[in-house]
N, C-alpha and C positions, 0 to 999 in steps of 0.2 A: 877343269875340275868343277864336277857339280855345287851348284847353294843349295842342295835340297836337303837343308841337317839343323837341326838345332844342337849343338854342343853342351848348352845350358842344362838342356834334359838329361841327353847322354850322360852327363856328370853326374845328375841327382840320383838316374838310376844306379848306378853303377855304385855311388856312394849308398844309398839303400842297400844294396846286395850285401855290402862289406858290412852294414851297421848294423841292419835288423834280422833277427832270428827266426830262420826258416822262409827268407824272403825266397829266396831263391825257388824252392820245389813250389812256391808259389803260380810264381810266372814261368818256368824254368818250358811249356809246355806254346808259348807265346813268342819266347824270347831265343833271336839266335844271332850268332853270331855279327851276321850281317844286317843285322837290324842297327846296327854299330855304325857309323861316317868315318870318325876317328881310326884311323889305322892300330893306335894308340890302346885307343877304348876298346878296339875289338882282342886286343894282346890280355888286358884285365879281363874283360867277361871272359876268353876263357882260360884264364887260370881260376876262376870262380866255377865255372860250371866243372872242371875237372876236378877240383876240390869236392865239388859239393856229389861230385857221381861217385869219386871214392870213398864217402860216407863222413869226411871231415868238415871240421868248421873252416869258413871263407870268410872271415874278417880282415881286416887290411893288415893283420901284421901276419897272416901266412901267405896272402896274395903274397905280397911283399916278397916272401920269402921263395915260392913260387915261380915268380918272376926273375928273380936272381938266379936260380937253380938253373931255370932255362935257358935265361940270359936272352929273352926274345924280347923284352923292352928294357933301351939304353934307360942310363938313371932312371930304373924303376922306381926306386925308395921317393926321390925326391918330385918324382910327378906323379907318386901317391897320396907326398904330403899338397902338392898344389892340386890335386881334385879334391880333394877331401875337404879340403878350406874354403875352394870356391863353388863347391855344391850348395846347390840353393838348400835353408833349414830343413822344408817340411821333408817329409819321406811317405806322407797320408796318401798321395796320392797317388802310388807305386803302378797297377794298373791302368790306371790313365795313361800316365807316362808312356805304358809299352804300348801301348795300342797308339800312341801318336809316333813313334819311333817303328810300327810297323806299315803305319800311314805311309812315312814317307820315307821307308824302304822302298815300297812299292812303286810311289811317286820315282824317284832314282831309277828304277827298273824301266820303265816308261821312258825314261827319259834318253837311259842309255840305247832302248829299240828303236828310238829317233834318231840318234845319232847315225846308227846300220842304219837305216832306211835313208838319211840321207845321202849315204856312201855308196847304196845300191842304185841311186836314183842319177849318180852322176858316172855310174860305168856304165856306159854304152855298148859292150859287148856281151850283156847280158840278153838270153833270148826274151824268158819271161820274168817282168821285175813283177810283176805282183805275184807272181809264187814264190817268189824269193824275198819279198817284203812280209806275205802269212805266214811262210817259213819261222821268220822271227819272234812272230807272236803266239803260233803254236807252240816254240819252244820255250818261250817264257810263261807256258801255263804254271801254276800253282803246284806245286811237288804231291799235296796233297789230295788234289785233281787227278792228275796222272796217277799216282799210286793206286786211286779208287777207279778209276775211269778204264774200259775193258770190253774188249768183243764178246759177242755172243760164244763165240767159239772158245777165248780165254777162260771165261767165265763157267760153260759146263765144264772143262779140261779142270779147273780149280776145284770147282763140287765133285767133281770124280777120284781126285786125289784127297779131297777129304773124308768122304766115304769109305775110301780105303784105308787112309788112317784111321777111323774111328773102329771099321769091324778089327781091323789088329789088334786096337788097343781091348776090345771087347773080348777075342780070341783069347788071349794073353792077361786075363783078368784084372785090366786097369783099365775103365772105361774111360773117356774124356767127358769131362764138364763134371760136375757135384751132383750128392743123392744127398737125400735126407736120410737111410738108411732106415726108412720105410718099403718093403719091396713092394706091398700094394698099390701106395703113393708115387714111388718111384718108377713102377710098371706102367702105371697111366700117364705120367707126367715127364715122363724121359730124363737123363739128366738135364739140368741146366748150364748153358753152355759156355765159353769164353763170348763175350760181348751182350749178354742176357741180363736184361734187368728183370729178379726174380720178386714181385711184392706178396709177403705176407701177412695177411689181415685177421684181425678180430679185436673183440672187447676185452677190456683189461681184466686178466685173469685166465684167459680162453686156453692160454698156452703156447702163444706167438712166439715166445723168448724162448721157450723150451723147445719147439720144432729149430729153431734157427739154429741152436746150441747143439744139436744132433748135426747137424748138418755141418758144421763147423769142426763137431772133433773128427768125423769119421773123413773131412778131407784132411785134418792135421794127423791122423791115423797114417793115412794113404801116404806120410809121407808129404805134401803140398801147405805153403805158407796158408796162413787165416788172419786179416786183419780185422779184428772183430771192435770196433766203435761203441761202443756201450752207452750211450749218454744219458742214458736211466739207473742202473746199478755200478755201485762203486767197482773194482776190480778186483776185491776180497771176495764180495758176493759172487761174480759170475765163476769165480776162482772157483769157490766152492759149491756153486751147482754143478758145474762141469764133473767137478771129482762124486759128487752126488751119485752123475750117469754115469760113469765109470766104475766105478765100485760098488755101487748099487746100497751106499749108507744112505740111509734118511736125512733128507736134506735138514729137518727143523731139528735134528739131533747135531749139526754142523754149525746150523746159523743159533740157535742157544747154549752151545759149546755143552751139551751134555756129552762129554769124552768119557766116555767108562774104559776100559782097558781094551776091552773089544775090539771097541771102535775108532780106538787111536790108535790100534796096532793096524787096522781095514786104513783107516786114513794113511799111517807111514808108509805101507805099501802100496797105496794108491799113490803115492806121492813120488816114489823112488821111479816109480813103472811110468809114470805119465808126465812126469816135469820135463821132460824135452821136447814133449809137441809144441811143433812150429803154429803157435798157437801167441796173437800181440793185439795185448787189449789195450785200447785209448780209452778211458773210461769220463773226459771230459764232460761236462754238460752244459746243453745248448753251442755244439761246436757250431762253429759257421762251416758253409760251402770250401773256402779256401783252407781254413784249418783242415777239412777231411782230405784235401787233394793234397797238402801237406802231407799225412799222415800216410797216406796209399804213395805216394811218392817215396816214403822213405821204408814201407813196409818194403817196396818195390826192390828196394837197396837189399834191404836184409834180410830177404828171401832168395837174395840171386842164382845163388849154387841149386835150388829147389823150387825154384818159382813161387809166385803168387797164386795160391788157389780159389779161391773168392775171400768178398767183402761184404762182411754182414751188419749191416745198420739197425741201431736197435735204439729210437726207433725213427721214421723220417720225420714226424711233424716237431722235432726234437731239434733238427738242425734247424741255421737261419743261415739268412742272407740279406745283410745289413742294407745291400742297394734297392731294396722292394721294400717300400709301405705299409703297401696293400696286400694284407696275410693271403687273400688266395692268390695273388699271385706269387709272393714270396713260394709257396710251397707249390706251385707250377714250377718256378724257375729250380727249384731244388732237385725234382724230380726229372726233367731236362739234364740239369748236371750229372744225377748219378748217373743215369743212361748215359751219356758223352764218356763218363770215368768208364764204363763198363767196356764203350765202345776203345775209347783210347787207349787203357790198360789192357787188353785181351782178358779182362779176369771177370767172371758170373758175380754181378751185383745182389744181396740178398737183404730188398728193405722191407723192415717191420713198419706197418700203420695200423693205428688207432680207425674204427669202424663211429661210426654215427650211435646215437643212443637207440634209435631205430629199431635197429639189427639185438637191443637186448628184448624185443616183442615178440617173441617164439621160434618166430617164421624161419626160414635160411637166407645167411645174408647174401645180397648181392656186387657186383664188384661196385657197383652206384653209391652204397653205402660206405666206402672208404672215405675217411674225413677231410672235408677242405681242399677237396680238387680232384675235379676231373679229370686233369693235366696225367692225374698217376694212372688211371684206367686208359690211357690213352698209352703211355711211353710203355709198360710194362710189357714183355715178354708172355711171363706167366703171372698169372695170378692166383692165390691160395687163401680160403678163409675158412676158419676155423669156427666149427658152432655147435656145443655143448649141449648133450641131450640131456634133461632134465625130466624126474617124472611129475606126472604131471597132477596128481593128488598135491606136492610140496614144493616142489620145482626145485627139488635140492638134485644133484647131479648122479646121473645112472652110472658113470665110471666110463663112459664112453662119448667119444667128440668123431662127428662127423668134419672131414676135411675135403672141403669143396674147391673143385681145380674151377674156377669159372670164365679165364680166359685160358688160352697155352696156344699162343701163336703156334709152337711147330710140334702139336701132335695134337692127343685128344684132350675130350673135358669130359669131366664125372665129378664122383663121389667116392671116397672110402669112408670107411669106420677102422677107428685106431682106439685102442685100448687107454683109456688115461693113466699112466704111473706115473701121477705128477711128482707122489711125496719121494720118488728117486728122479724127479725132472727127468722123466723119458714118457714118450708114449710105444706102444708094440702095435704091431697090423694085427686087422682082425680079416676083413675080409673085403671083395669089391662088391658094395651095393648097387652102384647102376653104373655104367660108362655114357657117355653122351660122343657125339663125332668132333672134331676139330674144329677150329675157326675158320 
């Protein structure tokens, strides 16, 4: 029997999981079963992660129950009330914890490939023992290695059966990945894909929130979940911009409740027609990194029969991450994460960012002028910024915003002009002004 365990921790996790709310979708992406010593411990984590995949609460009086039902751990009840006692108080340091419990996972694994190696080392009828010793440790690569890890040959046979998925789904008028429901925009910039982190930039006002909100109903249109993170407008407001572009009421007629009969009769019917878009707004502010994997986690849940269609962050320098100081790196590491959610969930990330004061000096912004990190010019996919023609006697606005593609990993870069109709929060295509070649 290995010593390579701490039980002490074991316990505090596992007593975390049951105490704290939304612990789980937390680490749930860290954490597996075998990360577990305890035979014991591993029968609790998973009546916890079963719970928490069916969408229910996993506190220790449905474990509990859970466990009975099953009957996979003897006196459940009573070696729930002795973990639960003998878990150490804090619960702060829940992460830590897994990452030392995946430590010496690991370690254990190691440990057991020692064991085979010494068992191969004393049969003598073996032809070749060190193919038979690599043997062992090629097969104990990382799941997630292997998974990724791929011949040349694998790897086009994959891109050729994707290909053909996508002209099908194109043939059949459901293209894969998300449009803004701009054709101009959408013609030069392709959709955005599963695993795409999509960034859209400008100055406050520019119309960032209103491209992203296009883009958000017409994949809740299509039929595909939207978890849309708001942490700048409450969930009344985006409520009623939304219905805004829908209905085509004026939005400051909604947000000062001038309801004339008209217009409340335009709203009930925008309201009957459009309240069941898969459409789940978090509207917290200043979420942290873990509260949004939280959140995609559970949108993940409630979207199952329909899938997840993207995740629109409104806006990133908005999140935090309590483990960083140092603000630009705080908002490196944030933009890291979404790319990883992007990557891990299969679902097109769509984050808003605030642009540099810079970019309000005439010129066209560039992706350089995104605020507070280069980290996001760097992880992004695409890139999109938005910049308001203005005449130039007043510099009051001509009704018209150039929308600048300035990177696009997997197609081209350009320019369109989009019609502003902000006071129904939409914009309309107008026409393509220049295209540029790809990256």
């Amino acid at each position: 029997m290995s010593d390579i365990h701490n039980i002490a921790i074991e316990q505090c996790v596992l007593a975390a999981l049951m105490t704290v709310q939304s612990s789980y979708e937390t680490v749930a992406g860290d954490l597996t079963q075998d990360c577990f010593f305890s035979t014991k411990h591993q029968e609790v984590f998973k009546a916890i992660a079963e719970l928490a995949d069916a969408g229910k609460p996993y506190d220790v009086v449905l474990v509990e129950q859970k466990l009975n039902q099953s009957k996979s751990l003897v006196d459940a009840t009573e070696y729930l009330m002795t973990l639960m006692s003998e878990a150490p108080a804090s619960f702060y340091n829940l992460g830590s914890y897994v990452s030392e419990l995946n430590k010496l996972k690991t370690h254990r694994k190691v440990e057991e490939i020692g064991k085979k190696i010494s068992m191969i080392a004393h049969d003598l009828n073996l032809d070749d023992v060190f193919s038979e010793a690599e043997g062992l440790f090629s097969g104990s690569d990382n799941q997630d290695q292997n998974h990724l890890g791929a011949s040349f040959e694998d790897s086009i046979n994959s891109a050729l059966q994707k290909m053909i998925e996508k002209a099908e789904a194109m043939a059949a008028g459901k293209p894969t990945g998300v449009r803004f429901n701009l054709p101009t925009l959408d013609n030069l910039i392709g959709t955005v894909q599963k695993g795409h982190l999509c960034v859209v930039g400008g100055r406050p006002g520019s119309g960032k929130s209103t491209l992203a909100q296009m883009l958000a109903l017409d994949t809740a249109i299509k039929n595909k979940g939207v978890l849309f993170v708001s942490a700048e407008m409450d969930k009344e407001t985006l409520a009623n911009r939304m219905i805004s572009a829908l209905s085509l009421i004026p939005y400051d007629e909604l947000h000062n409740a001038r309801m004339s009969s008209g217009v409340l009769n335009d709203f009930t019917n925008a309201q009957a027609a459009y309240a069941k878009l898969p459409i789940w707004i978090e509207p917290k502010q200043k979420p942290t990194l873990s509260e949004v994997r939280t959140y995609v986690r559970k949108a993940e849940r409630r979207f199952k029969k329909i899938g997840l269609g993207c995740i629109v962050i409104d806006y990133l320098q908005l999140l935090r991450n309590p483990s960083q100081r140092d603000r630009i790196q705080e908002v490196a590491s944030i933009s890291r994460e979404l790319k990883s959610m992007a990557k891990e969930f299969e679902c097109p990330v769509i984050a808003l960012v605030q642009l540099n004061r810079d970019a309000d000096k005439g010129s066209r912004p560039k992706s350089s002028d995104i605020k507070e990190s280069g980290q996001i010019e760097q992880d992004a996919d695409q890139i999109v910024l938005l910049h308001p023609k203005l005449q130039s006697e007043d510099l009051m606005p001509t009704g018209v915003t150039e929308v600048l593609v300035t990177k696009n990993r997997h197609g081209k870069k350009g320019i369109v002009l989009v019609q502003d109709q902000l006071d129904v929060c939409r914009f309309a295509a107008v026409q393509v002004e220049e295209v540029g070649g790809g990256v």
